[in-house]
Phi, psi and omega in degrees: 000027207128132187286143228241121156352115168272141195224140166235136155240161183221136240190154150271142146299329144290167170340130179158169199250325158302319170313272179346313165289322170325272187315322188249025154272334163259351155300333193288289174324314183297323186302333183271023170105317197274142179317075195284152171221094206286092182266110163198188193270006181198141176304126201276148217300315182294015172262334175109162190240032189257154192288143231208123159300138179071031198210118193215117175263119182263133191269193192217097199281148167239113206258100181312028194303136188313302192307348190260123164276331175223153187268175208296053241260294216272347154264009200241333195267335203260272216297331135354318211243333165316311205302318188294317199305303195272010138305296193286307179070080189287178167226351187226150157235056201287114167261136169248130189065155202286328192212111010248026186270001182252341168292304170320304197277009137322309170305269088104274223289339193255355165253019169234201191302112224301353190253355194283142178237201196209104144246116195273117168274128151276117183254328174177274176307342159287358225204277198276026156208301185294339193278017187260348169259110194299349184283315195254337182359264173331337186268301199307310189306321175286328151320311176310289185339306194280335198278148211255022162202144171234135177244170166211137180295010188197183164265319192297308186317306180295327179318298215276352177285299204331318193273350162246353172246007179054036168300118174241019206269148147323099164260119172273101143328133175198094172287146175304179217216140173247136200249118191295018164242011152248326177271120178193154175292139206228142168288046135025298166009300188288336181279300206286016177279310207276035193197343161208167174259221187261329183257027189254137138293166179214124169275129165232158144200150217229117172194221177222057287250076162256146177340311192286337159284348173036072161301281180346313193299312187319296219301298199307321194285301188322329189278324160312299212269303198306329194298311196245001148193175175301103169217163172263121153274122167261121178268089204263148177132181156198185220154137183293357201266352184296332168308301215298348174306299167327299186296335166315305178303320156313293156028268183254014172069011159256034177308318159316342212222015205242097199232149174219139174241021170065192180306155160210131150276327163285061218291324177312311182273319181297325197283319157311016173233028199247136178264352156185153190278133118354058184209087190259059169263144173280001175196133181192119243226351182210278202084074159324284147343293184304305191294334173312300227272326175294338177270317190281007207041017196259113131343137145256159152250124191209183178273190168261061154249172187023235199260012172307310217268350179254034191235287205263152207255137194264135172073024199219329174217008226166165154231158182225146172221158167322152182296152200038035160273048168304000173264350145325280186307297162351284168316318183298315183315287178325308172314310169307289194304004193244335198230138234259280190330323186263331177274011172259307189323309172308290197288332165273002167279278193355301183256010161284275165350325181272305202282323153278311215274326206270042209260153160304344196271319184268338169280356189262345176296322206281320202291289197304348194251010197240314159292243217358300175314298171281001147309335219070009182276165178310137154260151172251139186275344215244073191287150166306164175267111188246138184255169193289000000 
C-alpha cells in the first residue's frame, strides 16, 4: 500500500474490549506493511509474546518516588509515549480511550517532534461513565478537542459524547471489527457432546459480570426458555457479580443445567458451540462479543442500548427487546431455538453480516484514511472489497 507508516498504539492491555480492538488493529497494520509501536504498562493480552514482524513493544516504567502518595502512571506514560515518538520519529500515536490516554498523548506531543499527531478512539466507558463526573468533564472534553482526529465506535457513542460534552469538532465512525481469518464458525461437533446432549441448545453469555451487563436478567431468560424445552447455559467470564449469580442459580435449582467456564481465549471455538448469545446489558457503546458470536454464525438476544442495535439487524441476525425485558428476550430465544428454518436464516445473515459491513479489511482501510488525512497525505476513495 505503499510506503508504510509508523504508529504508536496505547491501549489498556487487559481484558476489555478496546484492548482487543487496539491490539489486533495493529496487528492487521503491521501485515500491511506500517511500523506498529505498542507504549502501554503490560504487554496487551492478544498479542502474544512470540516475535511478530513489524510489531514493538515498549513497556511504560512507573518511578515509584517516596513524595508520591500513588506513583505517577499518567506522566510516566506522556514521557514514555515522547521518548518513543522522537526515537521512532512516529507520524501517529492513535490512543483508546480518552482518560488519561489521550491526555498523555498531548503532553506526548508537545514534548517530541512538531509533525507527530494524535488520534484518539473512543470506545465507551470513557464517554458513558467517567465524561458523567464533573470532576473529569473539562479533561475529557479538551482531550478530544486537542486530538487531530477522534474515531468513535457507534453512531450512539458519537451521539452521546456530543450531548454530554457540548463536542462539536468531526468525530469518524470506525466500528469494531472482527477478523475473519479467526472468528469464523469452528467445527465443534466433538466438544458440544460434552456439555449437551444432541437434543438440548445451548444458551451462552460472555462478559465480565459486571452490574452493568445484568447477568441476572441472563439467569431470568435461561429460566424461561428452560421452563419450556431442553436447553443449557454456558457462562463464559468472571467478575464480581458471579457469587450473586451462582446463588441465583441455586436457587432456582438449575445447577445441573449450568456450566461456567471462567476465561477463555479461544472465544471463536467456545462461541461455536452456542446456538445464542445472551446480552441483556445496560449500557454497551458497541458489543464486541455480540460481532464474535455474528462471525461464529450465533444470533444474538440482546437489549436496545447504545450501539447494539446498529451492530445486530433485529429480526435478522437477532433479536432486541427493551432492557429488563426479559420475558420478551424469553420469547425470543425460544422462538429462535424452535424453529431450525429460522435459526439457518439467521446464522447466514450472522455471517454475511460480520463478513461485509464488519470486515477487517474495510475498517483498518477507514483507520489508514484517517492517519493519511492528518498527514496531509492522499486519501483513496476506493473502499476494499470485502470477500467471503
Amino acid at each position: 500500500m505503499g510506503d508504510g507508516l509508523k504508529i504508536g498504539i496505547t491501549c489498556y492491555p487487559s481484558l476489555g474490549g478496546s484492548g482487543v480492538v487496539a491490539t489486533e488493529l495493529g496487528k492487521l497494520l503491521a501485515e500491511r506493511g506500517h511500523q506498529i509501536h505498542f507504549i502501554t504498562h503490560n504487554i496487551p493480552f492478544r498479542l502474544g509474546t512470540t516475535f511478530q514482524k513489524n510489531i514493538h513493544y515498549h513497556e511504560v516504567d512507573v518511578n515509584d518516588y517516596y513524595v508520591f502518595r500513588y506513583p505517577p502512571y499518567d506522566l510516566s506514560l506522556a514521557s514514555k509515549m515522547a521518548q518513543v515518538a522522537n526515537m521512532q520519529n512516529l507520524d501517529i500515536l492513535h490512543v483508546h480511550y480518552a482518560v488519561p490516554h489521550a491526555v498523555c498523548a498531548y503532553l506526548a506531543k508537545k514534548l517530541a517532534h512538531p509533525n507527530l499527531k494524535v488520534v484518539t478512539t473512543l470506545h465507551g466507558t470513557d464517554i458513558t461513565v467517567l465524561a458523567q463526573d464533573e470532576s473529569l468533564k473539562d479533561m475529557i472534553r479538551f482531550a478530544i478537542n486537542e486530538s487531530d482526529a477522534v474515531t468513535a465506535v457507534s453512531q450512539d457513542l458519537i451521539r452521546e459524547t456530543r450531548d454530554l460534552l457540548d463536542i462539536t469538532r468531526d468525530i469518524d465512525l470506525t466500528y469494531n471489527f472482527i477478523d475473519k481469518r479467526v472468528y469464523y464458525p469452528r467445527e465443534i461437533s466433538h466438544l458440544r457432546s460434552e456439555f449437551a446432549y444432541p437434543h438440548e441448545k445451548i444458551m451462552m453469555h460472555i462478559s465480565n459480570f459486571r452490574p452493568v451487563k445484568r447477568v441476572s436478567d441472563v439467569v431470568d431468560v435461561f429460566q424461561r426458555v428452560a421452563e419450556k424445552m431442553p436447553v443449557r447455559l454456558m457462562l463464559v467470564g468472571e467478575g464480581p457479580d458471579m457469587p450473586k449469580v451462582q446463588c441465583r442459580i441455586r436457587e432456582l435449582g438449575l445447577e445441573d443445567r449450568v456450566h461456567f467456564l471462567g476465561k477463555q481465549d479461544e472465544i471463536a471455538q467456545v462461541i461455536s458451540l452456542a446456538d445464542v448469545l445472551l446480552l441483556p446489558s445496560e449500557k454497551e457503546s458497541f458489543g464486541l462479543v455480540a460481532l464474535e458470536a455474528m462471525a461464529c454464525g450465533v444470533p444474538t438476544i440482546g437489549s436496545i442500548t447504545g450501539g447494539v442495535p446498529e451492530l445486530v439487524s433485529h429480526g435478522e441476525t437477532g433479536f432486541l427487546a427493551p432492557i429488563g425485558d426479559t420475558e420478551k428476550m424469553a420469547e425470543y430465544a425460544a422462538l429462535l431455538l424452535s424453529d431450525d428454518q429460522l435459526a439457518t436464516r439467521m446464522k447466514e445473515a450472522c455471517l454475511y453480516r460480520a463478513q461485509h459491513v464488519f470486515c477487517n479489511d474495510k475498517i483498518t482501510w477507514e483507520y489508514e484514511q484517517i492517519y493519511h488525512r492528518v498527514l496531509g497525505r492522499e486519501v483513496s476513495t476506493e473502499v476494499p472489497l470485502c470477500e467471503d
